[in-house]
Backbone of each chain as nested JSON, in Angstrom:
{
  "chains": [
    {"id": "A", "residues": [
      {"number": 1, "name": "UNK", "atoms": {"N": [0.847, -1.198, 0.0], "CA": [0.0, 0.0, 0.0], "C": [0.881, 1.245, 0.0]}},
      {"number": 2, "name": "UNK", "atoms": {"N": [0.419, 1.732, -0.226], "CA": [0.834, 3.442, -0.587], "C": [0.66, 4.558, 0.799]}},
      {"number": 3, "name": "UNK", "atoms": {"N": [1.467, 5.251, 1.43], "CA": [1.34, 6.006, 2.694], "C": [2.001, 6.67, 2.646]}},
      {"number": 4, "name": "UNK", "atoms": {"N": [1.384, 7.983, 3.247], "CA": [2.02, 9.109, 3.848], "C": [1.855, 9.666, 5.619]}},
      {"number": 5, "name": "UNK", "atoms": {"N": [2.957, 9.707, 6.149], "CA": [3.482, 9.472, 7.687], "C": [3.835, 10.905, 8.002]}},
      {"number": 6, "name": "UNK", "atoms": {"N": [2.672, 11.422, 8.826], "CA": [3.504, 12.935, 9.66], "C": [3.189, 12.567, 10.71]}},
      {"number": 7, "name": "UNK", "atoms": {"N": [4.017, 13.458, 11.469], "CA": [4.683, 13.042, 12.965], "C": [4.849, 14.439, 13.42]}},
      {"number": 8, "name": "UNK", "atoms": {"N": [3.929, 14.869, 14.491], "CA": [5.125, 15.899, 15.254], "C": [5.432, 15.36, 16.977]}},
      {"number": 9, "name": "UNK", "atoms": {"N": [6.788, 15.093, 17.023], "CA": [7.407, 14.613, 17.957], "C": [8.495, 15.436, 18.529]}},
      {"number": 10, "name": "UNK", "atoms": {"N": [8.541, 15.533, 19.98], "CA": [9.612, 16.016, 20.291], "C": [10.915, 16.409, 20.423]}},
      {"number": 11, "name": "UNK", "atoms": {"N": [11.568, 17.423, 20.195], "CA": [13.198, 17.46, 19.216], "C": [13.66, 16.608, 20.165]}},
      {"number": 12, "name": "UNK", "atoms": {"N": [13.581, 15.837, 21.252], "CA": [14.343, 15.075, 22.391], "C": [14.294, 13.593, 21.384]}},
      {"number": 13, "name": "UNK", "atoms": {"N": [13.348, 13.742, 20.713], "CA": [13.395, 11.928, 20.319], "C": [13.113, 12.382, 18.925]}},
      {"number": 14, "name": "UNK", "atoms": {"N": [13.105, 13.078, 18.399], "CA": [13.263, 13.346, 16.895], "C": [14.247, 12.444, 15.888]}},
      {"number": 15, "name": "UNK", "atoms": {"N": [15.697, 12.538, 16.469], "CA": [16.544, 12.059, 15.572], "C": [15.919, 10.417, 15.396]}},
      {"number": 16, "name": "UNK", "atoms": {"N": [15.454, 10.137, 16.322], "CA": [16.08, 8.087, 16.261], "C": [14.366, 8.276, 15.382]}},
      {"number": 17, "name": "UNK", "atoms": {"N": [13.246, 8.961, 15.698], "CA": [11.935, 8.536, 14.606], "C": [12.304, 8.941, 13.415]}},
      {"number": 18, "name": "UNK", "atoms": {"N": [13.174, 9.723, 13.263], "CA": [13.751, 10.146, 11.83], "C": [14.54, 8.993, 11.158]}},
      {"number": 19, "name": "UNK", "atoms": {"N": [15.246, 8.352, 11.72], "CA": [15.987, 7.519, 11.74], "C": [15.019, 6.388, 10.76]}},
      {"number": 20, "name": "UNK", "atoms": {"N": [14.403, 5.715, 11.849], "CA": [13.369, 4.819, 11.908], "C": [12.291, 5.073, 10.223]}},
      {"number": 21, "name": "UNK", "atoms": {"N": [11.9, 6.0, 10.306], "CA": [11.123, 6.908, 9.083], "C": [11.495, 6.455, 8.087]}},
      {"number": 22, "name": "UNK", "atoms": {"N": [13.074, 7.123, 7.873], "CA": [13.995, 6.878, 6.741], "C": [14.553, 5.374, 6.021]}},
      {"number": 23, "name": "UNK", "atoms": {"N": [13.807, 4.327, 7.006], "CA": [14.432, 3.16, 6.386], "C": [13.416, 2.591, 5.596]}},
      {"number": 24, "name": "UNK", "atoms": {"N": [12.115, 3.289, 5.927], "CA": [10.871, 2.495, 5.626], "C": [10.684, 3.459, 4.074]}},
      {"number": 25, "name": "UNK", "atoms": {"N": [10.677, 4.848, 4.49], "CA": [9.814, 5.75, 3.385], "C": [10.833, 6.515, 3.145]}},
      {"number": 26, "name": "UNK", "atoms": {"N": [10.424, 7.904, 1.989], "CA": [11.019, 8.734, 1.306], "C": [10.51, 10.466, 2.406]}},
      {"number": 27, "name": "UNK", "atoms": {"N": [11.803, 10.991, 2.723], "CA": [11.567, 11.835, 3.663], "C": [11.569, 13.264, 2.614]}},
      {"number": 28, "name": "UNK", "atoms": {"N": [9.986, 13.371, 2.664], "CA": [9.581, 15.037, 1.791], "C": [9.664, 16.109, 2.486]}},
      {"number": 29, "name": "UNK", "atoms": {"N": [9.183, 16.652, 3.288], "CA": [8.649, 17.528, 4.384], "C": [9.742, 17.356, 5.969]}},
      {"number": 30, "name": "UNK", "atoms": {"N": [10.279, 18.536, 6.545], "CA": [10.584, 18.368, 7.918], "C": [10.358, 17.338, 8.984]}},
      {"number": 31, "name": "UNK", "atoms": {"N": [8.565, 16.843, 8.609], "CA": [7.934, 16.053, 9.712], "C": [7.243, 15.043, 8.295]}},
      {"number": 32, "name": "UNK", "atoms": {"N": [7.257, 15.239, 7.651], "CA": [6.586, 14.204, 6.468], "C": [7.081, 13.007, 5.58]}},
      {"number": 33, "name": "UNK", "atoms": {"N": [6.893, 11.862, 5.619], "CA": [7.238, 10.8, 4.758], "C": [6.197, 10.13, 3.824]}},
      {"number": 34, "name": "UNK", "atoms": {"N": [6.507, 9.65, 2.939], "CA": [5.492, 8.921, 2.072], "C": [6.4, 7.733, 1.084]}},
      {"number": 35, "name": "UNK", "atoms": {"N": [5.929, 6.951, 0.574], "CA": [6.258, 5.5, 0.139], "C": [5.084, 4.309, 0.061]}},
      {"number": 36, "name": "UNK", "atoms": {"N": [5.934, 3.7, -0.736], "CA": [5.017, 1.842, -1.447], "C": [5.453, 1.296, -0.085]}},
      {"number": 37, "name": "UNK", "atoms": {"N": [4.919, 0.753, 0.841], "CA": [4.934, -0.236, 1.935], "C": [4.409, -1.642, 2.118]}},
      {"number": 38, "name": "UNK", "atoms": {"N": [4.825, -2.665, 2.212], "CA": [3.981, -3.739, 2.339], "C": [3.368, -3.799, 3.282]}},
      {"number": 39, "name": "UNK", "atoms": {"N": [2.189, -4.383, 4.071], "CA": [1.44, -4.41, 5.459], "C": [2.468, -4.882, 6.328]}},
      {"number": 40, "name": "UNK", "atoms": {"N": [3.574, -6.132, 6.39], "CA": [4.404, -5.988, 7.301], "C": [5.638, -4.937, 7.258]}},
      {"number": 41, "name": "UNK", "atoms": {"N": [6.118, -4.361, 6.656], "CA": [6.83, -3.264, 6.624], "C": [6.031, -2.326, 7.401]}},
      {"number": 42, "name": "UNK", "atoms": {"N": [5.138, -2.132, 7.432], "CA": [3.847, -1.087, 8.155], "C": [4.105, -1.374, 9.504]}},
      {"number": 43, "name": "UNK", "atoms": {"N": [3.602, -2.837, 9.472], "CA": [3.763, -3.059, 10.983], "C": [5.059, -3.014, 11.66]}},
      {"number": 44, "name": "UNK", "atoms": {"N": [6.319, -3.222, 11.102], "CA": [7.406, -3.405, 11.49], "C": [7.711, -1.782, 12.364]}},
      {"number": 45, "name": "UNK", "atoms": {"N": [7.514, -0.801, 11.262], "CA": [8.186, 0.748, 11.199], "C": [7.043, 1.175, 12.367]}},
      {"number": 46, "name": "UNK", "atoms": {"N": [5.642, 1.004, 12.452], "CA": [5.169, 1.234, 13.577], "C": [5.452, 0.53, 14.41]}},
      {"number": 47, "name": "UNK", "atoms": {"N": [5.735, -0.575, 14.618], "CA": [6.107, -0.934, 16.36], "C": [7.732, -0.379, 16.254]}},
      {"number": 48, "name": "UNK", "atoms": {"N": [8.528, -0.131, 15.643], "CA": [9.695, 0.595, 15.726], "C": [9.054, 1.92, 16.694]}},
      {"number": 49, "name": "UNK", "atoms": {"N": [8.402, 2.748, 16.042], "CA": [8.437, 3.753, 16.275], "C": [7.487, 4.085, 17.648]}},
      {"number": 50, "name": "UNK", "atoms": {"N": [6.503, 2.971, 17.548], "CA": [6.282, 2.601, 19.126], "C": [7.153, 2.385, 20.008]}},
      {"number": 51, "name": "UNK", "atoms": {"N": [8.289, 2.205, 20.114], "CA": [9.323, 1.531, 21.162], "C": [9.876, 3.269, 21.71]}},
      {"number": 52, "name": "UNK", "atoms": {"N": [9.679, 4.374, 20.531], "CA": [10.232, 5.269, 20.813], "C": [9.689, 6.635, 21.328]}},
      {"number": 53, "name": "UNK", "atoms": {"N": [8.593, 6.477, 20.73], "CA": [7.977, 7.821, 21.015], "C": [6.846, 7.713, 22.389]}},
      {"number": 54, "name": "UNK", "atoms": {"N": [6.643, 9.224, 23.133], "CA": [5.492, 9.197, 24.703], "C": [4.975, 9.743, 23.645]}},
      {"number": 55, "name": "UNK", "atoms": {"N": [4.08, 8.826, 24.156], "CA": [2.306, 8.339, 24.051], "C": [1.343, 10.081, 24.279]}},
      {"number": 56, "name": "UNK", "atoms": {"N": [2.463, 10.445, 25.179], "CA": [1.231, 11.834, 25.826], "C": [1.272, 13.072, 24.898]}},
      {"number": 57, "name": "UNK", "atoms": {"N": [2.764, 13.187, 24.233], "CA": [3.287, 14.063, 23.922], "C": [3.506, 14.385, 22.328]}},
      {"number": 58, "name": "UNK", "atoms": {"N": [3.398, 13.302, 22.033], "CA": [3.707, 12.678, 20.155], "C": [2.673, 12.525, 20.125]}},
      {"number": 59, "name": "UNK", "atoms": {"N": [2.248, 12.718, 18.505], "CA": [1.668, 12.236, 17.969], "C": [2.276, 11.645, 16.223]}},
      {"number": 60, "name": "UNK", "atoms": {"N": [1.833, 10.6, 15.875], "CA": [2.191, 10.068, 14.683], "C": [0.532, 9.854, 13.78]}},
      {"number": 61, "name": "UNK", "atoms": {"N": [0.545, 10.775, 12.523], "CA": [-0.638, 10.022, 11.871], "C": [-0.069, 8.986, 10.406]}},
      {"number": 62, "name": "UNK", "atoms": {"N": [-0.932, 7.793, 10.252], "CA": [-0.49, 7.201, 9.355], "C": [-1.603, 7.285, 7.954]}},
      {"number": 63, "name": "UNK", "atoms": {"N": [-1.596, 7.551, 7.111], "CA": [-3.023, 7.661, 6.212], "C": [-2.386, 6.677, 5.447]}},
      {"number": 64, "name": "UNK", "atoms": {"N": [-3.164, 5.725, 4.942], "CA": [-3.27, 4.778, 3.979], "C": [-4.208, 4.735, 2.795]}},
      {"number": 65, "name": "UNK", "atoms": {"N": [-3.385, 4.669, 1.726], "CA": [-4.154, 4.278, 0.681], "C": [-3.881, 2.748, -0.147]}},
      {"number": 66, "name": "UNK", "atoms": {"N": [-5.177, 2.756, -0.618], "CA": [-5.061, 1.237, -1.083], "C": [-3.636, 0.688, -2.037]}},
      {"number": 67, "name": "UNK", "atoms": {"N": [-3.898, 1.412, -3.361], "CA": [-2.764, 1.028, -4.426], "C": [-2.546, 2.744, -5.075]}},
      {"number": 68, "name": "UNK", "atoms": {"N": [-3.391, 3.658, -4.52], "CA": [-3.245, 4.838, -5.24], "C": [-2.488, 5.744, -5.082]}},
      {"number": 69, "name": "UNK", "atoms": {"N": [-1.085, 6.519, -5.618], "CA": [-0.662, 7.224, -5.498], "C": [-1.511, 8.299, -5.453]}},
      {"number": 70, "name": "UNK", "atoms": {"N": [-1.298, 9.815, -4.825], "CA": [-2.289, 10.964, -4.499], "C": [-2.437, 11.516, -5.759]}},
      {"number": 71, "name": "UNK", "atoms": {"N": [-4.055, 12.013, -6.322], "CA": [-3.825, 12.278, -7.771], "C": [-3.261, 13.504, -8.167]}},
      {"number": 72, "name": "UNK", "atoms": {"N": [-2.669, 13.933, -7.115], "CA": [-1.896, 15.359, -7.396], "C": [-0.965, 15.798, -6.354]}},
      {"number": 73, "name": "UNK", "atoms": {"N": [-0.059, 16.591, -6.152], "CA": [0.257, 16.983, -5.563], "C": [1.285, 17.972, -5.883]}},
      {"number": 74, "name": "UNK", "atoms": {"N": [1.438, 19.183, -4.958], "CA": [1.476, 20.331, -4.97], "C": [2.502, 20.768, -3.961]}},
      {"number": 75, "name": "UNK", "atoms": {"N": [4.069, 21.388, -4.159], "CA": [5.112, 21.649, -3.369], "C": [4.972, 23.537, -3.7]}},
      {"number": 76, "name": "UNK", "atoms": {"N": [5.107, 23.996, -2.889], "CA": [5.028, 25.576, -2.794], "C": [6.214, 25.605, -1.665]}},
      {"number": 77, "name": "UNK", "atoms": {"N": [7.1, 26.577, -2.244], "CA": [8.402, 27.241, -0.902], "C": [9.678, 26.167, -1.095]}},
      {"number": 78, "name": "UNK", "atoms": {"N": [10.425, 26.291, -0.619], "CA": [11.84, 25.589, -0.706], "C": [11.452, 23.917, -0.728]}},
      {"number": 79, "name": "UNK", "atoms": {"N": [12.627, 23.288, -1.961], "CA": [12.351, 22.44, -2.312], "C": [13.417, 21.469, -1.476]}},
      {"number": 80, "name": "UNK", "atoms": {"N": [13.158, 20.344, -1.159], "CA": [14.025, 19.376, 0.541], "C": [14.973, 18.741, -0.155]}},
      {"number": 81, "name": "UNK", "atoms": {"N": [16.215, 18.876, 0.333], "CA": [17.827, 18.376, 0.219], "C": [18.011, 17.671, 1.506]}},
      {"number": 82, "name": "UNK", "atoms": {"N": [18.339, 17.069, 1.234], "CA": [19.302, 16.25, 2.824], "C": [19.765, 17.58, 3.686]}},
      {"number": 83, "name": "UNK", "atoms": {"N": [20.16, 18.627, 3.369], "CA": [20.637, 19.545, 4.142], "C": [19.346, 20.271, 5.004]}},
      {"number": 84, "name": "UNK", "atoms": {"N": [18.43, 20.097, 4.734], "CA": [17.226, 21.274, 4.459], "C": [16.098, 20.64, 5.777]}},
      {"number": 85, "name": "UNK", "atoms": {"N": [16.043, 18.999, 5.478], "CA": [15.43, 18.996, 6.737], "C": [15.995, 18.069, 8.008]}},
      {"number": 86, "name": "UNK", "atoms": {"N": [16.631, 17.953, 7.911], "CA": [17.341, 17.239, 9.48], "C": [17.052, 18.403, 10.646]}}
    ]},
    {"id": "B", "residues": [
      {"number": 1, "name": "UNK", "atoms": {"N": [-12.801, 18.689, -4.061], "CA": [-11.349, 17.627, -3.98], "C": [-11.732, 17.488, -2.267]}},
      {"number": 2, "name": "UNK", "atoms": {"N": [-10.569, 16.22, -2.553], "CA": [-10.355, 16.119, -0.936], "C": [-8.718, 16.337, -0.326]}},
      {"number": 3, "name": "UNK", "atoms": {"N": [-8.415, 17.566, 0.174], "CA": [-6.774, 17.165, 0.319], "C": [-6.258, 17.286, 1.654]}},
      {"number": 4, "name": "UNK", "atoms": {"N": [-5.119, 17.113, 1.809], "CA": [-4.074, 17.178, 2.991], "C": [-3.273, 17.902, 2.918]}},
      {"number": 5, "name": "UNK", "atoms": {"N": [-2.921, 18.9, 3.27], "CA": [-1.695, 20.223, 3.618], "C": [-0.881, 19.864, 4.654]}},
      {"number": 6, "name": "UNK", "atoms": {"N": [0.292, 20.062, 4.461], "CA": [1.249, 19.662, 5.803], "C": [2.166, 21.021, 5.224]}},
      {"number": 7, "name": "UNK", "atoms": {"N": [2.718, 21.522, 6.269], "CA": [3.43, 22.634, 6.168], "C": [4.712, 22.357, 7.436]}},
      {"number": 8, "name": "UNK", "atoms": {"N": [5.807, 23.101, 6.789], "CA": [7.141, 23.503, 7.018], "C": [7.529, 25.273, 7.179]}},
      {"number": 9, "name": "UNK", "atoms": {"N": [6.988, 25.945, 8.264], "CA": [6.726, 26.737, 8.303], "C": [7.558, 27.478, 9.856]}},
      {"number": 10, "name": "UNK", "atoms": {"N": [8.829, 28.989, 9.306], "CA": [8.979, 29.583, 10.408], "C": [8.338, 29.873, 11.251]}},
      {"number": 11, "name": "UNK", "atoms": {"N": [8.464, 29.681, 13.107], "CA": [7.759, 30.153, 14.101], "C": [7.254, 31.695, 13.809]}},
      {"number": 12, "name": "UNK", "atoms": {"N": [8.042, 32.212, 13.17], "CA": [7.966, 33.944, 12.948], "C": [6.22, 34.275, 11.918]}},
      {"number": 13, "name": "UNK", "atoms": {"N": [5.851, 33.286, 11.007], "CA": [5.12, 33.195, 10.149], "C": [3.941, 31.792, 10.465]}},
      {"number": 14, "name": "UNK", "atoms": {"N": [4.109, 31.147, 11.521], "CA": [3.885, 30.416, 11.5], "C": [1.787, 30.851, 11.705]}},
      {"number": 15, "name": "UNK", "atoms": {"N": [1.352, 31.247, 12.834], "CA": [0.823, 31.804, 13.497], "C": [-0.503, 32.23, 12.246]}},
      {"number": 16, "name": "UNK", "atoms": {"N": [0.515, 33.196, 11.59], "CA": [-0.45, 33.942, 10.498], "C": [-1.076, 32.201, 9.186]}},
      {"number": 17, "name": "UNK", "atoms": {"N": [-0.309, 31.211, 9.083], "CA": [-0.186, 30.468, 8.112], "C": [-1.596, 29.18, 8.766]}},
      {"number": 18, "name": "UNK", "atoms": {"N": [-1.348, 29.352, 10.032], "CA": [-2.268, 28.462, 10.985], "C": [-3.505, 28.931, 10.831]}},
      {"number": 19, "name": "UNK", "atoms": {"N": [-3.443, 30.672, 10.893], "CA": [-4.751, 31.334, 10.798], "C": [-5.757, 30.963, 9.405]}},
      {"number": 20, "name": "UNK", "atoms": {"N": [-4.723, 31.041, 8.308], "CA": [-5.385, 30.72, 7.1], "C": [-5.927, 29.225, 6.628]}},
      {"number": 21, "name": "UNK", "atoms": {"N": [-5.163, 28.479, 7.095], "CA": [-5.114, 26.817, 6.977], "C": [-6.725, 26.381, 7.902]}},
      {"number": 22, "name": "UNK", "atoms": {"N": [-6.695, 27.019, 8.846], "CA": [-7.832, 27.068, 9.83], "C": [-9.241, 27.568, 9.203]}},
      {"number": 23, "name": "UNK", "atoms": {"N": [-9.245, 28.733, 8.068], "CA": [-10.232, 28.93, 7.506], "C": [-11.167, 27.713, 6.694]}},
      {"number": 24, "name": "UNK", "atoms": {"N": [-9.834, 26.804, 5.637], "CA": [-10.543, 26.087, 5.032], "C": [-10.519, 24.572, 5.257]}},
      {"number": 25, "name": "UNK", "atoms": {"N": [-9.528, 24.133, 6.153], "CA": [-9.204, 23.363, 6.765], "C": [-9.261, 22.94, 7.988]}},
      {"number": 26, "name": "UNK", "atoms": {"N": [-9.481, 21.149, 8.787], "CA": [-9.765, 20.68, 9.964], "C": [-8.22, 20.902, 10.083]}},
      {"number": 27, "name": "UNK", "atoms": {"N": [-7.575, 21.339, 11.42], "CA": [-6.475, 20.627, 11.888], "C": [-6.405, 19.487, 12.814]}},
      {"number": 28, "name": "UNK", "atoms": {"N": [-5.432, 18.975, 12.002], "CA": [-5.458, 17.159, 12.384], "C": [-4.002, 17.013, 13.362]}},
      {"number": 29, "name": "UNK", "atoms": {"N": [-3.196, 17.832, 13.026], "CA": [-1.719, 17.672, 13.799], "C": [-1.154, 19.012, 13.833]}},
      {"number": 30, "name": "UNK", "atoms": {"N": [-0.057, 19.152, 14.784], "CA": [0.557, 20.826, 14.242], "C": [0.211, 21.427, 13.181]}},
      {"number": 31, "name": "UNK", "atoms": {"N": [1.432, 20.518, 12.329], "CA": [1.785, 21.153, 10.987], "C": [0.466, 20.49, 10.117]}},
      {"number": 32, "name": "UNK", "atoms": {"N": [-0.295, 20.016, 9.85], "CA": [-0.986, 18.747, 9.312], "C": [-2.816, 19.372, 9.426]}},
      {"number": 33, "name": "UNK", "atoms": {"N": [-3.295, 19.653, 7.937], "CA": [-4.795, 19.733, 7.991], "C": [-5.128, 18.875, 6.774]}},
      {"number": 34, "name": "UNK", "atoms": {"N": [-6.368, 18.786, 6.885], "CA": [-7.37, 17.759, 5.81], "C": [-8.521, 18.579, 5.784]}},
      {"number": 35, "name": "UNK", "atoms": {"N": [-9.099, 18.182, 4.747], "CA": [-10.012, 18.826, 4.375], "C": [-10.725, 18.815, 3.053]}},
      {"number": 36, "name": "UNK", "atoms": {"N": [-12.264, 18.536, 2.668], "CA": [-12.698, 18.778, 1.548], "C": [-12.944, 20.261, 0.582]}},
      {"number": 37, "name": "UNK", "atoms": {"N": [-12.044, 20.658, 0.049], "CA": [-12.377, 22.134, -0.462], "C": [-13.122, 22.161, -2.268]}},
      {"number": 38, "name": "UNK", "atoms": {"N": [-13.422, 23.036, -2.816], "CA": [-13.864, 22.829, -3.938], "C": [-12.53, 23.674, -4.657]}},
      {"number": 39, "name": "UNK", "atoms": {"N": [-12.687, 23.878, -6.6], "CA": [-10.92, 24.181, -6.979], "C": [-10.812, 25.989, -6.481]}},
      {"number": 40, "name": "UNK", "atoms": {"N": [-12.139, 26.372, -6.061], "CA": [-12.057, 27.559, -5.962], "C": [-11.469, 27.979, -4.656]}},
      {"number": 41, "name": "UNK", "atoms": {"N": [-12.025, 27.516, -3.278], "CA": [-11.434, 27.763, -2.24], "C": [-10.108, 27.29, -2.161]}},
      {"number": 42, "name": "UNK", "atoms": {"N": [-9.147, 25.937, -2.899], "CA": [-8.053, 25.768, -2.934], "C": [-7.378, 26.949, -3.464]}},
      {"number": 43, "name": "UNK", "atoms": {"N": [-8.098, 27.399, -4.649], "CA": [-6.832, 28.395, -5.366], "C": [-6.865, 29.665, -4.471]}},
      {"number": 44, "name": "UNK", "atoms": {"N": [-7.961, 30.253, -3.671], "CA": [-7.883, 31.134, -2.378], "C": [-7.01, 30.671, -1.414]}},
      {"number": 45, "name": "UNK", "atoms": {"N": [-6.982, 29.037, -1.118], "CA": [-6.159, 28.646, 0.091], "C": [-4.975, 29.215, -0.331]}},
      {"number": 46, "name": "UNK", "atoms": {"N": [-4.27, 28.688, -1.303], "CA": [-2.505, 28.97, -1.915], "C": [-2.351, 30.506, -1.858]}},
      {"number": 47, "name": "UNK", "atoms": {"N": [-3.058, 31.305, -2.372], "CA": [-3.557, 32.491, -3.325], "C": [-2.755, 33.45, -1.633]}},
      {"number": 48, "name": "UNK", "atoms": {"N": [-3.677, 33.114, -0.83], "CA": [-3.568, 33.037, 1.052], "C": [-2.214, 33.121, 1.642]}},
      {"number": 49, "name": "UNK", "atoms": {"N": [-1.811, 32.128, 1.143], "CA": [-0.85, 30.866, 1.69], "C": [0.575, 31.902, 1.18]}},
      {"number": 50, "name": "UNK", "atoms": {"N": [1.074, 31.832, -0.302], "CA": [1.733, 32.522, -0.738], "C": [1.94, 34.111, -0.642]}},
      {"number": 51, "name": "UNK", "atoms": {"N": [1.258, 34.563, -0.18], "CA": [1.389, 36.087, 0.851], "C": [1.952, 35.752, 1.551]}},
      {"number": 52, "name": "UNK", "atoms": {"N": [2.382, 34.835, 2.372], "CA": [2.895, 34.833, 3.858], "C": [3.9, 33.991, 3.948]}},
      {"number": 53, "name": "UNK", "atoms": {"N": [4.007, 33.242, 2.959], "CA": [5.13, 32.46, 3.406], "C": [6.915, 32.995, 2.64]}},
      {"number": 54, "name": "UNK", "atoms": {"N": [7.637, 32.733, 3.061], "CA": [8.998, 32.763, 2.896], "C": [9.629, 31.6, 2.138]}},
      {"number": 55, "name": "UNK", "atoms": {"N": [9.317, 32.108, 0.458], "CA": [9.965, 30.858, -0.23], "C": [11.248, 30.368, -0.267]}},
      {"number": 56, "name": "UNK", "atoms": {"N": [12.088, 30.727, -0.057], "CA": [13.36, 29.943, 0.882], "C": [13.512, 29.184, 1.993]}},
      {"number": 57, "name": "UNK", "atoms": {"N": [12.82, 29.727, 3.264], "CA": [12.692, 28.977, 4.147], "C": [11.433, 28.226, 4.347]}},
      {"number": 58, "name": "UNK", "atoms": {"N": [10.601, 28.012, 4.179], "CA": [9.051, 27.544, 4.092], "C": [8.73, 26.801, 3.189]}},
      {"number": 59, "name": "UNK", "atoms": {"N": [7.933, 25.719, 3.708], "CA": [7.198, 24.577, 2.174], "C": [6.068, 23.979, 2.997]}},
      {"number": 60, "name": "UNK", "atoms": {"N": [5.008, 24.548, 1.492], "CA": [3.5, 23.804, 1.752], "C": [3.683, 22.628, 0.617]}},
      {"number": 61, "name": "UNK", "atoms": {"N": [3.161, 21.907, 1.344], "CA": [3.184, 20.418, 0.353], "C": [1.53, 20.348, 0.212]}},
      {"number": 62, "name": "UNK", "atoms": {"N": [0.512, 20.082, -0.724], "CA": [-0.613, 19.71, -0.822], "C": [-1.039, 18.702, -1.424]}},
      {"number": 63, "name": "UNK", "atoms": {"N": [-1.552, 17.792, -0.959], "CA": [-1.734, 16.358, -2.552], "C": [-3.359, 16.308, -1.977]}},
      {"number": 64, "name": "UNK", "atoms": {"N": [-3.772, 15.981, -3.783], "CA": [-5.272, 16.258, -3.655], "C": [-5.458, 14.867, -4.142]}},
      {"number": 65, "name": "UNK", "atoms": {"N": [-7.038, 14.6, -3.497], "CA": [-7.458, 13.087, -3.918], "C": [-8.718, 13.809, -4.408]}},
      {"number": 66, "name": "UNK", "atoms": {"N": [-9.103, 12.793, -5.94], "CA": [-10.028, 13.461, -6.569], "C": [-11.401, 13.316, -6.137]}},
      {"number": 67, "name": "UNK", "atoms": {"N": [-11.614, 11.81, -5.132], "CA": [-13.206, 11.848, -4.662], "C": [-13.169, 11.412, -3.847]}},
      {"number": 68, "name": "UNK", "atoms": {"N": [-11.85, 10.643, -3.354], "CA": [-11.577, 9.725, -2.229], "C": [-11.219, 10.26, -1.08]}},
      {"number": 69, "name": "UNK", "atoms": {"N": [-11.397, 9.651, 0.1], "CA": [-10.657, 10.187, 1.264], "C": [-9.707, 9.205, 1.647]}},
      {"number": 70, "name": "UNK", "atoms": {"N": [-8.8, 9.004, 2.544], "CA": [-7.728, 7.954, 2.567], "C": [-8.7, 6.681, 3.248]}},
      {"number": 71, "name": "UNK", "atoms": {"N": [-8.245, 5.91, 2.419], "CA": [-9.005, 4.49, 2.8], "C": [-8.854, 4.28, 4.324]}},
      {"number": 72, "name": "UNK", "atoms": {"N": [-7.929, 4.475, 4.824], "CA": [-7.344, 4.137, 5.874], "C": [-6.368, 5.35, 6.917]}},
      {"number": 73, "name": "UNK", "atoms": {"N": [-7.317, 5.486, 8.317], "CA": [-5.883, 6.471, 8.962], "C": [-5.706, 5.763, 10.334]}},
      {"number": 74, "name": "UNK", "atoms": {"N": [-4.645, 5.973, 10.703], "CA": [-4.199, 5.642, 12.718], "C": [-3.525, 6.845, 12.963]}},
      {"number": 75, "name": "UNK", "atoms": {"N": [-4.16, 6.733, 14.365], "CA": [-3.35, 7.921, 14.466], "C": [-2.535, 7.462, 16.078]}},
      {"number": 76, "name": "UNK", "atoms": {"N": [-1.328, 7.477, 16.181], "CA": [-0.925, 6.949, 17.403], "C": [-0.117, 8.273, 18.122]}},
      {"number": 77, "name": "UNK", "atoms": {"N": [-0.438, 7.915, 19.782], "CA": [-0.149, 9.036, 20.68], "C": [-0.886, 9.924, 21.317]}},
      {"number": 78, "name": "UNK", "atoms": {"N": [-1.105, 11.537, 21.159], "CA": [-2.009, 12.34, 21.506], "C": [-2.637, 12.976, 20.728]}},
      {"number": 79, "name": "UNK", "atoms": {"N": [-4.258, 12.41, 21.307], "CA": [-4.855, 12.789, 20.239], "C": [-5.114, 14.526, 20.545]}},
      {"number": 80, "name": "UNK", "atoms": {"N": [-5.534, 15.018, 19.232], "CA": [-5.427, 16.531, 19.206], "C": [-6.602, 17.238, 20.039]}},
      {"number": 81, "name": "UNK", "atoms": {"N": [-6.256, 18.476, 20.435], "CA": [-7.586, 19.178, 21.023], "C": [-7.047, 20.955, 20.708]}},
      {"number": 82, "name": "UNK", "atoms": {"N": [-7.817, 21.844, 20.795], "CA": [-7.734, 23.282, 20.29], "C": [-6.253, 23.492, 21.186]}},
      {"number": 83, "name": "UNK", "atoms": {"N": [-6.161, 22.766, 22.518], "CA": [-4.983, 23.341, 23.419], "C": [-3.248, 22.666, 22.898]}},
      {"number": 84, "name": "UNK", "atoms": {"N": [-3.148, 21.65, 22.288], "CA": [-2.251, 21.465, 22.092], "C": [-1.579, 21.361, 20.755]}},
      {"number": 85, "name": "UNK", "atoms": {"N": [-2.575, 22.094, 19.853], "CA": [-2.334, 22.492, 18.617], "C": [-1.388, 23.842, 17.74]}},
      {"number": 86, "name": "UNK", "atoms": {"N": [-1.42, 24.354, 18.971], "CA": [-1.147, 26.423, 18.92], "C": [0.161, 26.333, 19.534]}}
    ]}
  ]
}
């Protein structure tokens, strides 16, 4: 399936969900990822990222789509380099 | 349409960018709204959006789904309320 992953999490535990993020999906956005995932890859990168992030303080949303890439999409303002969002 | 906005946005600008996103959009996470708009209120959303933002430092990402909403969302951690959004 097809997903896109925002997260806003605390700069205290930022690096290692970034980390985690980056092995699964393609990092667009500061706090945003998206990628082709299989259902256990899904499950894998969320209980990863369960091990890391409070529950009280984080939040992670996951949106899923079936097989469909989004039928559009739209970048406005500086375009993301490896330098740009760490 | 149905879309998702996630923004990358200075604290300095941030505020004013929340204000506008808030007009046509639910907020779902910080940076992160959804929302059904028609092509007219989108091209007001950007129209909005691009007054205020700082195209060097700043990026709105938007991907539109043409009738669909995401088959599928989780959302893990805290869930949102007006107080921990701002």
């Amino acid at each position: 399936m097809w997903i896109i992953l925002t997260y806003d999490i605390s700069v205290k535990r930022n690096s290692k969900a970034l980390k985690i993020c980056r092995k699964y999906l393609s990092h667009v956005q500061k706090s945003v990822f998206e990628g082709e995932v299989t259902a256990n890859k899904l499950d894998r990168l969320k209980h990863e990222l369960a091990n890391v992030i409070d529950y009280e303080n984080d939040q992670i949303a996951i949106y899923e789509f079936d097989t469909l890439r989004y039928s559009a999409k739209e970048v406005i303002g500086y375009q993301i380099t490896t330098d740009n969002v760490l």
